[in-house]
C-alpha positions as CSV (number, residue, x, y, z in Angstrom):
1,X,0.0,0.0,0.0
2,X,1.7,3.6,-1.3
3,X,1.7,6.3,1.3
4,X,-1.1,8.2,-0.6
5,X,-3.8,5.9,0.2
6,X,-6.2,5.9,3.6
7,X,-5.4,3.2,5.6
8,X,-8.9,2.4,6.5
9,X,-7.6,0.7,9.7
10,X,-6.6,3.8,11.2
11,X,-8.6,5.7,14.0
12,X,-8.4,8.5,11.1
13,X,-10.4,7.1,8.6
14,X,-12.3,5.1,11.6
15,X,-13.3,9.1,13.0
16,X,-14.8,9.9,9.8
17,X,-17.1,7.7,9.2
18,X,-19.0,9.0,12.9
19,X,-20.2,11.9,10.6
20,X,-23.0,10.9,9.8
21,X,-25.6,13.2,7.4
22,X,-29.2,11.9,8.8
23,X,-30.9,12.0,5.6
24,X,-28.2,9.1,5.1
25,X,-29.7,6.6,8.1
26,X,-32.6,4.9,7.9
27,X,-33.2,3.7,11.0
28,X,-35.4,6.2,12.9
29,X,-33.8,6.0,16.4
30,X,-30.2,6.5,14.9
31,X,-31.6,9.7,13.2
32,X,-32.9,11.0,16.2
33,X,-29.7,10.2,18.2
34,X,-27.5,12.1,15.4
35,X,-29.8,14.8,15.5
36,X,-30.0,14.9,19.1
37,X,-25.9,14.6,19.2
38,X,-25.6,17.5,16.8
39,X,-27.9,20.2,18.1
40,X,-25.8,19.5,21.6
41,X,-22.3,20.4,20.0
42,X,-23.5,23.6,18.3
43,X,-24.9,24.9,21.7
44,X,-22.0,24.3,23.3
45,X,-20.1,26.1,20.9
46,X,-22.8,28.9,21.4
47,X,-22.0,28.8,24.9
48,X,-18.0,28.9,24.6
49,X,-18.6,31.7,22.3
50,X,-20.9,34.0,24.6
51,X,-19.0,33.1,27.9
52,X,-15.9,34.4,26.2
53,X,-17.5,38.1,25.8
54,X,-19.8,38.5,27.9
55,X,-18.0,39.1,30.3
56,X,-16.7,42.5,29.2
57,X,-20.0,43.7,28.0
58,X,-22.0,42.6,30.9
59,X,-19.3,44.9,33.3
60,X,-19.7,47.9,30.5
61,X,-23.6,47.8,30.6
62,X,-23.3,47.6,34.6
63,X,-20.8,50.6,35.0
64,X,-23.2,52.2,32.9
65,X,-26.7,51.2,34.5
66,X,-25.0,52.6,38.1
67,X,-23.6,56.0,36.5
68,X,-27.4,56.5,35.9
69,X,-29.2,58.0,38.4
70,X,-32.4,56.1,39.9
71,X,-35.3,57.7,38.7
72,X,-38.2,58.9,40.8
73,X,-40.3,56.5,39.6
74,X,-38.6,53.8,41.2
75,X,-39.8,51.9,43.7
76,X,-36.7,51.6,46.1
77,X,-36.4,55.5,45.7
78,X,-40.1,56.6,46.4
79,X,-39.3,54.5,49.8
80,X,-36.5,55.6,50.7
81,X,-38.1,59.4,49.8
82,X,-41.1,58.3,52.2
83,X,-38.1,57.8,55.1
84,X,-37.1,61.3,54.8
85,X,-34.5,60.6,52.1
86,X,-33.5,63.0,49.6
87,X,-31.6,63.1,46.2
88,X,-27.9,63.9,46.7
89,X,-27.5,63.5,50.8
90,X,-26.0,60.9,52.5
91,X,-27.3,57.4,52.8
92,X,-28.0,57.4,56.4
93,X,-27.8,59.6,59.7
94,X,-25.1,61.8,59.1
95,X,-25.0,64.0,56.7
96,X,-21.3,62.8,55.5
97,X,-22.2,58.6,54.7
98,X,-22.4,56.7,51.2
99,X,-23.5,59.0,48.4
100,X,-22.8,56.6,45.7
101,X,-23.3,52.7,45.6
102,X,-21.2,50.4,46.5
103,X,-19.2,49.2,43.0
104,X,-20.3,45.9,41.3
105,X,-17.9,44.1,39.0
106,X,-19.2,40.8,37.5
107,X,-16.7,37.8,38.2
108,X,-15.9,36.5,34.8
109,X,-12.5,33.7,35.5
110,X,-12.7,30.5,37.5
111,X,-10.4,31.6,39.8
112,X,-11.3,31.5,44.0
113,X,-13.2,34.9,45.1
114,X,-10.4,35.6,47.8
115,X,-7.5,34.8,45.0
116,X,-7.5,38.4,43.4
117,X,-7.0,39.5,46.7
118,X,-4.3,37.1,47.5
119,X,-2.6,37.9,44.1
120,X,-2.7,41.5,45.0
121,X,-1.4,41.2,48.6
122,X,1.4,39.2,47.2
123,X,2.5,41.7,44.9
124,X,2.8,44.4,47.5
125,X,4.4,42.4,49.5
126,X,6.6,41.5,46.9
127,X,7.4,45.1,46.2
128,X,8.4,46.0,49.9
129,X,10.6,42.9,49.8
130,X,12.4,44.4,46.8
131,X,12.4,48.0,48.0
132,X,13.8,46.9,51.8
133,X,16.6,45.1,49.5
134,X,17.7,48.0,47.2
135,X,17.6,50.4,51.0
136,X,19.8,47.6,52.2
137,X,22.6,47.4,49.5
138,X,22.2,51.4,49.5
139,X,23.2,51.4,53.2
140,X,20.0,53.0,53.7
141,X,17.6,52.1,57.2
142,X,13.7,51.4,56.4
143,X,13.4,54.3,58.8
144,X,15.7,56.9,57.4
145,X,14.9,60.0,54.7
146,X,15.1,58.8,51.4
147,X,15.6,62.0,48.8
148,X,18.1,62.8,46.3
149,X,19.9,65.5,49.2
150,X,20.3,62.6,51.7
151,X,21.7,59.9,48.6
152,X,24.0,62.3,47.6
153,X,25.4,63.2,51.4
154,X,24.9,58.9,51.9
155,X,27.0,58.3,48.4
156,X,29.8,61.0,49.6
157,X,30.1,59.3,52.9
158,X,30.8,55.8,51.6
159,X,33.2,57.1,48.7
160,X,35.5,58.9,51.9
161,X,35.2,56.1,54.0
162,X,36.8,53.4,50.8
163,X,39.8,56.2,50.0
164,X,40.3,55.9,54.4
165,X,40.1,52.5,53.8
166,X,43.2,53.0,50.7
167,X,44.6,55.5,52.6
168,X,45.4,52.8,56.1
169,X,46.5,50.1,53.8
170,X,49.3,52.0,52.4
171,X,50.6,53.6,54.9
172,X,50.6,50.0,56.8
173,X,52.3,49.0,54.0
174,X,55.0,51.8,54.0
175,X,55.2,51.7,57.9
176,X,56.0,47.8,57.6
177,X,58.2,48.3,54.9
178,X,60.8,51.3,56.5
179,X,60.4,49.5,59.8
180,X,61.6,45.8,58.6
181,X,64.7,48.4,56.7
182,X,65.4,49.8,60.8
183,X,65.7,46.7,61.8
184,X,62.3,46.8,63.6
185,X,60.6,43.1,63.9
186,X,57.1,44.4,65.6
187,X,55.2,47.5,64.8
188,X,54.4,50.1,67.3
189,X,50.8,49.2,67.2
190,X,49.1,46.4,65.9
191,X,47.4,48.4,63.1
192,X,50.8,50.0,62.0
193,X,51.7,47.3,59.8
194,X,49.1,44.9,57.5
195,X,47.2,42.7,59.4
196,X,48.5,39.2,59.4
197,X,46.3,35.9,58.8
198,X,46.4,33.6,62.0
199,X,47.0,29.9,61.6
200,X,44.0,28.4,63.0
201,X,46.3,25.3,64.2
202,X,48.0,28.3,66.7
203,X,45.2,30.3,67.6
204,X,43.5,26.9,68.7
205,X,46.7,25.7,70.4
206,X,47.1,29.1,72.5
207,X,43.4,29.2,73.5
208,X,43.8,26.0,75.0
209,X,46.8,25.9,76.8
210,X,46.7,28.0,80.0
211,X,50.1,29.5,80.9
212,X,49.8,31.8,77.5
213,X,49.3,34.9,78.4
214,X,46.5,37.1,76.4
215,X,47.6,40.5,75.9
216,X,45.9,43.2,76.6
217,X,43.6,44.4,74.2
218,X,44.7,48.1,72.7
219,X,42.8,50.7,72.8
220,X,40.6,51.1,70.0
221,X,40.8,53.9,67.5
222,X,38.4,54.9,64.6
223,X,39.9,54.6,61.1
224,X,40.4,58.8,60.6
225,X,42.5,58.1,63.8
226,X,43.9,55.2,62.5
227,X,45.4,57.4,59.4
228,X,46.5,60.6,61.8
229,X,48.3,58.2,64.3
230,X,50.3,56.6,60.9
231,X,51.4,59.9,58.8
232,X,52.3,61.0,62.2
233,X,54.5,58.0,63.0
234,X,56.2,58.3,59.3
235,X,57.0,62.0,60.1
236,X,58.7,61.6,63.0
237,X,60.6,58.4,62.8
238,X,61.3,58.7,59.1
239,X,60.6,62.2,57.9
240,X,58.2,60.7,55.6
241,X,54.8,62.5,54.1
242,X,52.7,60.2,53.2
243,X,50.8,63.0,51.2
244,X,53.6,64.4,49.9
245,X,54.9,60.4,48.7
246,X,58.3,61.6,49.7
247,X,61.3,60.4,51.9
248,X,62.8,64.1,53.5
249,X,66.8,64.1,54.4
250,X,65.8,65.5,58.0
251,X,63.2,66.8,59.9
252,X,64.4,70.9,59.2
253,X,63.6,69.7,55.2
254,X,59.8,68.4,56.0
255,X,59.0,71.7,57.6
256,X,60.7,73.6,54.9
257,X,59.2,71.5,51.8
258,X,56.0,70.0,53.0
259,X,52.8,71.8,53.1
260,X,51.3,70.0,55.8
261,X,49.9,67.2,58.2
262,X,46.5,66.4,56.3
263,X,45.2,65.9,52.4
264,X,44.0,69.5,52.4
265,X,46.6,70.9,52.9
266,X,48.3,69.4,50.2
């Protein structure tokens, strides 16, 4: 058999033959079923068809229908009229209650009634998550003033604190450097040189034996003071301005050629 010809096996050719024309059967009851069968399918495809718009234009004709306002011949107004109402006030005992009615929006999906609610809830939510997350990477509290004045000042703050940060590391770094040169195995202070990584093997070691002494913890300086304490040390035990990124001969040539003790003044 060539590939052009019905197998008349298949479900295919099997599906066709269930269309039926009535004026084709003779049997009575068969023609009634068919007809029966047929008229079913074409309302349902009615119904599919009108459920799909109706939908839109039942909520159109409603939004218009309460725009409208009731007519004195209507039965619910000529009561409410008899009660003392009138057209325009308030629905009620004060003078400041419902004017209009309450809105009306036919359902249309499958969905749950409480699941456009849900879906709306979530999507606030959602948004507070991701605006608590942007305030967070900003370095910005939930609490504090957001505006363009207080980014900029926020923005300024952080972009000083990374050149302190720059600042520390090389002047640890140069500290270290023209110490090791003078013969000097252990800084001043601890934060005079780079900080070094601790083997955990030792740190684990020491904490457990006893008879190691701790030492006393330093006091603790903020990292502006950090930077003064450092370009001071260089100056004196060096004659060296960090600012300047020069090594003086003595300490009468730093006061003669230097311009100062801080960035600004350089």
């Amino acid at each position: 058999m060539s590939d052009e010809e019905d197998d008349y096996m298949s479900d295919k050719f099997l599906a066709g033959l269930q269309d039926v024309r009535p004026s084709l059967v003779h049997n009575r009851g068969n023609k009634r079923q068919i007809e029966v069968e047929s008229k079913k399918e074409e309302l349902k495809k009615r119904q599919r068809e009108t459920a799909a718009s109706s939908g839109n234009i039942d909520n159109v004709r409603l939004q218009q229908s309460l725009n409208k306002p009731i007519p004195a011949d209507n039965k619910g107004f000529q009561l409410l009229a008899k009660m003392g109402y009138k057209a325009g006030s308030g629905l009620g005992k004060t003078s400041d209650a419902r004017t209009e009615p309450v809105g009306i929006t036919i359902k249309s999906g499958r969905g749950g009634l409480g699941r456009e609610a849900a879906v709306a809830e979530l999507a606030l939510k959602r948004q507070e998550i991701r605006r608590a997350h942007l305030l967070s990477r900003a370095g910005i509290e939930s609490g504090e003033e957001v505006s363009t004045e207080a980014y900029r000042r926020r923005a300024t703050h952080k972009a000083e604190e990374r050149k302190l940060q720059y600042d520390i590391k090389r002047c640890q770094q140069t500290c270290e450097s023209l110490d090791l040169k003078s013969a000097i195995t252990e800084p001043e202070l601890d934060f005079f040189w780079p900080p070094k990584p601790k083997d955990e093997d030792e740190s684990q070691s020491d904490a457990d034996d006893p008879e190691v002494e701790v030492p006393a913890k330093e006091e603790q300086y903020n990292p502006s003071e950090q930077l003064e304490l450092l370009t001071g040390y260089l100056r004196t035990a060096y004659c060296f301005c960090y600012w300047c990124g020069t090594h003086y001969d003595d300490a009468e040539d730093l006061g003669s050629n230097c311009p100062g003790l801080t960035r600004d003044e350089h």
